[in-house]
N, C-alpha and C positions, 0 to 999 in steps of 0.2 A: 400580514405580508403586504408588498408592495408589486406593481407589474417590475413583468422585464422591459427593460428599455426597446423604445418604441420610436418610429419618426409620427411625427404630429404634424396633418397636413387640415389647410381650414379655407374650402373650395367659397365663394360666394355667388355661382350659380350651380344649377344642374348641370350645365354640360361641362364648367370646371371639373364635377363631383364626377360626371360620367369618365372622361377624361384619368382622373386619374386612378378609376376602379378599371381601366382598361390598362393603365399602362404601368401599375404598380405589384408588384409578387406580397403576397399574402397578406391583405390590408381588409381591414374591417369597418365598418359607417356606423358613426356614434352622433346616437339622437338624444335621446334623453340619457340614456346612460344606465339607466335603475338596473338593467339587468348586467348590459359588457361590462361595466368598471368590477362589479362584484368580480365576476367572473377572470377576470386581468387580474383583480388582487390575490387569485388564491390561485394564479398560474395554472386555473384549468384553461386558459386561451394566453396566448405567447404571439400576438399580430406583430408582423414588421412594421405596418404601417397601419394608424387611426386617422381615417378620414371624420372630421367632424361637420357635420351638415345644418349646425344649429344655426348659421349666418345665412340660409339662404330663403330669403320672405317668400318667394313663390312654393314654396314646400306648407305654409303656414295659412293658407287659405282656408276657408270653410265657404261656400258657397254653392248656389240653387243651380242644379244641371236638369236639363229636362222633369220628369216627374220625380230626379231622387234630389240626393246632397251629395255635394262632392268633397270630399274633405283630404288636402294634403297632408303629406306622409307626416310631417312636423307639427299636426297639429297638435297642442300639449291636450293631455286628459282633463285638464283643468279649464283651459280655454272650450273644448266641446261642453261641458257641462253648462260652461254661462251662456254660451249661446242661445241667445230667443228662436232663431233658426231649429237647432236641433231640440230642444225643448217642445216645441209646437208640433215639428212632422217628424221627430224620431224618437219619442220617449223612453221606448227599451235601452236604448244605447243612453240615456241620462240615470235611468235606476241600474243599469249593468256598473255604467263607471261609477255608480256609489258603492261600492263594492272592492274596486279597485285600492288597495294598498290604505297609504293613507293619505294626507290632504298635502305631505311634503313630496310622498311619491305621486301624486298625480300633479302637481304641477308641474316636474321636469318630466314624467315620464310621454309617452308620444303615441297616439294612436298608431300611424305606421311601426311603431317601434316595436309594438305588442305583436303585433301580426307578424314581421319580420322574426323578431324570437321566438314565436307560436310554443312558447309552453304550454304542455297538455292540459295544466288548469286554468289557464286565464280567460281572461271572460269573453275580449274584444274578438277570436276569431269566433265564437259560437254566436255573438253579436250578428257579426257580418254573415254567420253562413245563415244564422236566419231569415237576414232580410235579401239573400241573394245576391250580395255586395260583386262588383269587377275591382281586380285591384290591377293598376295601372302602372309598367312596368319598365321601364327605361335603360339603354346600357348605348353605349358608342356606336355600337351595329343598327342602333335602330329602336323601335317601342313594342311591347304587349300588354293585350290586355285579357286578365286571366281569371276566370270564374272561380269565386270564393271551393266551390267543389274542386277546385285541382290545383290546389293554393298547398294544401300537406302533401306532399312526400314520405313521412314517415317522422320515426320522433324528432321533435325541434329542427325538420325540413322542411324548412317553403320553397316553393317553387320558382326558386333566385338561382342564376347564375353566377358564379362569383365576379364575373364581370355586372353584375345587376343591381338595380337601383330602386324598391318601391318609394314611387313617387306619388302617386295618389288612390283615393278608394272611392268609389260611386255606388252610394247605396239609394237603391230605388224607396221610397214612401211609399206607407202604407194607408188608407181612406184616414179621413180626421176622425170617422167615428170608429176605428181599430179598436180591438184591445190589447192587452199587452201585459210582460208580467216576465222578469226576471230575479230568479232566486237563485239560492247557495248554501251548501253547509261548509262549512269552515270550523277549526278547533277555536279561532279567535278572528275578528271583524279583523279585515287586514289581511288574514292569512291566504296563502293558495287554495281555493275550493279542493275539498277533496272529490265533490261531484256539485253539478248545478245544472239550470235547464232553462232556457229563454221561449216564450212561447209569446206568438201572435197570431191574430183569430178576426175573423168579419162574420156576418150573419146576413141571413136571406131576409125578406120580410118576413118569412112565417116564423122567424127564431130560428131555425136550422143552419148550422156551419157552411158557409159560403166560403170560405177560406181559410187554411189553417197555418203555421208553420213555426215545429219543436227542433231545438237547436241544445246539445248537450255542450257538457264544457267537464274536464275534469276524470274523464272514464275512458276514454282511448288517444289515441297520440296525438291526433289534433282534433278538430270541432265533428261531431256527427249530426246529421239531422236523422232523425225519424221520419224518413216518407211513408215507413209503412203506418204505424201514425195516424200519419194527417191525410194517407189514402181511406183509410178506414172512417176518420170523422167528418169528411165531407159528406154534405146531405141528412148528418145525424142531428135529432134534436138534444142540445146538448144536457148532462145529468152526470150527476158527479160520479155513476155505474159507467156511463160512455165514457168518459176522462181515464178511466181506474184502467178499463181493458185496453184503452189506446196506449196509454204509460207503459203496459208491460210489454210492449215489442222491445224499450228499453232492456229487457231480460237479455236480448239475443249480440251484445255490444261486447266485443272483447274482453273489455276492461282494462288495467294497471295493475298490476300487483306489487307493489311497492312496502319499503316500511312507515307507508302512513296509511295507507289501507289494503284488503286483500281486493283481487277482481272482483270475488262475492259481494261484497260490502258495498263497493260501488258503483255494483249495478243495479242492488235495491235501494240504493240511495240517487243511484238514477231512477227508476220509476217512480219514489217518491216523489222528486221534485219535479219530474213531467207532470204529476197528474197535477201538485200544489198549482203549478204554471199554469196548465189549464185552467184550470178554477180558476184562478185570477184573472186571467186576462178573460175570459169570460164575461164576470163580473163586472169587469170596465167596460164592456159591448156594450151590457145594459145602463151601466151608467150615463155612456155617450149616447145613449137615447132618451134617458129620461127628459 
């Protein structure tokens, strides 16, 4: 199938783009595309109007904001991953987007773009709700800036306006000696997680959990963290028995029930990959000391 006919508008700044998300009746903003084109061809979405945002360079930024990264809404998945920037101070988000699709979809597809579609399985908002990310919010009236926790609304709801614009995301860093550790099950490399868990972790001098923080992807409508968790692992000496007990508050997560998996399935495929995550990024604590 083909979209229905559509006006095609192509702003070359922000407040062009703001502009005319203010002054146009039912118009939608096309970044990379991997998800709305689909979606247009099989006339589950019918837009009068496609704002396209891929001309505007200040959306394509990656750059050092106080202690975090700031990275524009256009930043392609492809361009993060090469960056020496986020490779050095945010490596969860380089082993998450290995993950992401395949090497044709992440070079058009857009970090804002991920977040904005917030599909229950993709990785980028369990990403961000890991590390605490603000995502930075623009429309004609004025700007927000909105904590990755009040980011879903519900399934495939962000916390947009239909006059609204995410224009950037500030995710704070974590110490150089972090560990870290993003996993997935999927029926095939590519596919949508059916569940997955991002986990990052520091330690005290004596080995004990100095800071933790479990971010699912895949098992409720948008990204969950586990505070209870990583209330429980701080101050623990860590052991793959402490990892095992903290994974199962993942028991207590709604779930999906869908025809790729039941809620059941999802949630012990949630604890699973909490504790895997654990472990790992564990593992890389000690490495970053050796």
């Amino acid at each position: 199938m083909k979209p229905a006919p559509f006006s095609y508008h192509r702003p070359e700044s922000v407040d062009d783009a703001l502009a005319m998300l203010a002054n146009l009746e039912d118009a939608k903003i096309l970044a990379g595309g991997q998800s709305l084109m689909a979606m247009m061809n099989f006339r589950y979405l019918a837009p009068e109007h496609i704002i396209d945002i891929n001309r505007i360079p200040e959306l394509t930024e990656i750059r050092e904001e106080g202690d975090g990264i700031r990275f524009g809404a256009m930043v392609r998945q492809r361009d993060a991953l090469d960056s020496p920037m986020v490779q050095a101070r945010c490596p969860l988000l380089i082993e998450a987007l290995e993950n992401v699709g395949h090497i044709q979809t992440r070079n058009r597809g857009t970090v804002g773009g991920s977040l904005s579609h917030l599909d229950p399985s993709a990785e980028m908002p369990a990403v961000f709700s890991a590390l605490d990310a603000t995502l930075h919010v623009g429309s004609a009236r004025g700007t927000r800036d909105i904590p990755i926790a009040d980011w879903s609304l519900g399934y495939m709801m962000p916390n947009l306006e239909p006059d609204e614009l995410l224009v950037g995301i500030t995710a704070p860093c974590w110490p150089k000696d972090h560990g870290y550790a993003f996993l997935e099950m999927a029926r095939r490399h590519g596919d949508f997680a059916m569940a997955g868990a991002g986990a990052l972790m520091t330690l005290n001098s004596d080995g004990t959990i100095a800071r933790v923080a479990v971010a699912l992807t895949g098992v409720d409508t948008g990204p969950v963290r586990l505070h209870d968790a990583e209330i429980a692992l701080i101050g623990q000496l860590p052991s793959e028995a402490v990892f095992a007990a903290a994974a199962k508050s993942a028991e207590t997560v709604a779930g999906i029930d869908d025809v790729h998996a039941s809620a059941a399935y999802r949630q012990r495929l949630a604890v699973v990959y909490a504790r895997r995550a654990l472990i790992k990024a564990h593992d890389r604590t000690l490495q970053g000391r050796a």
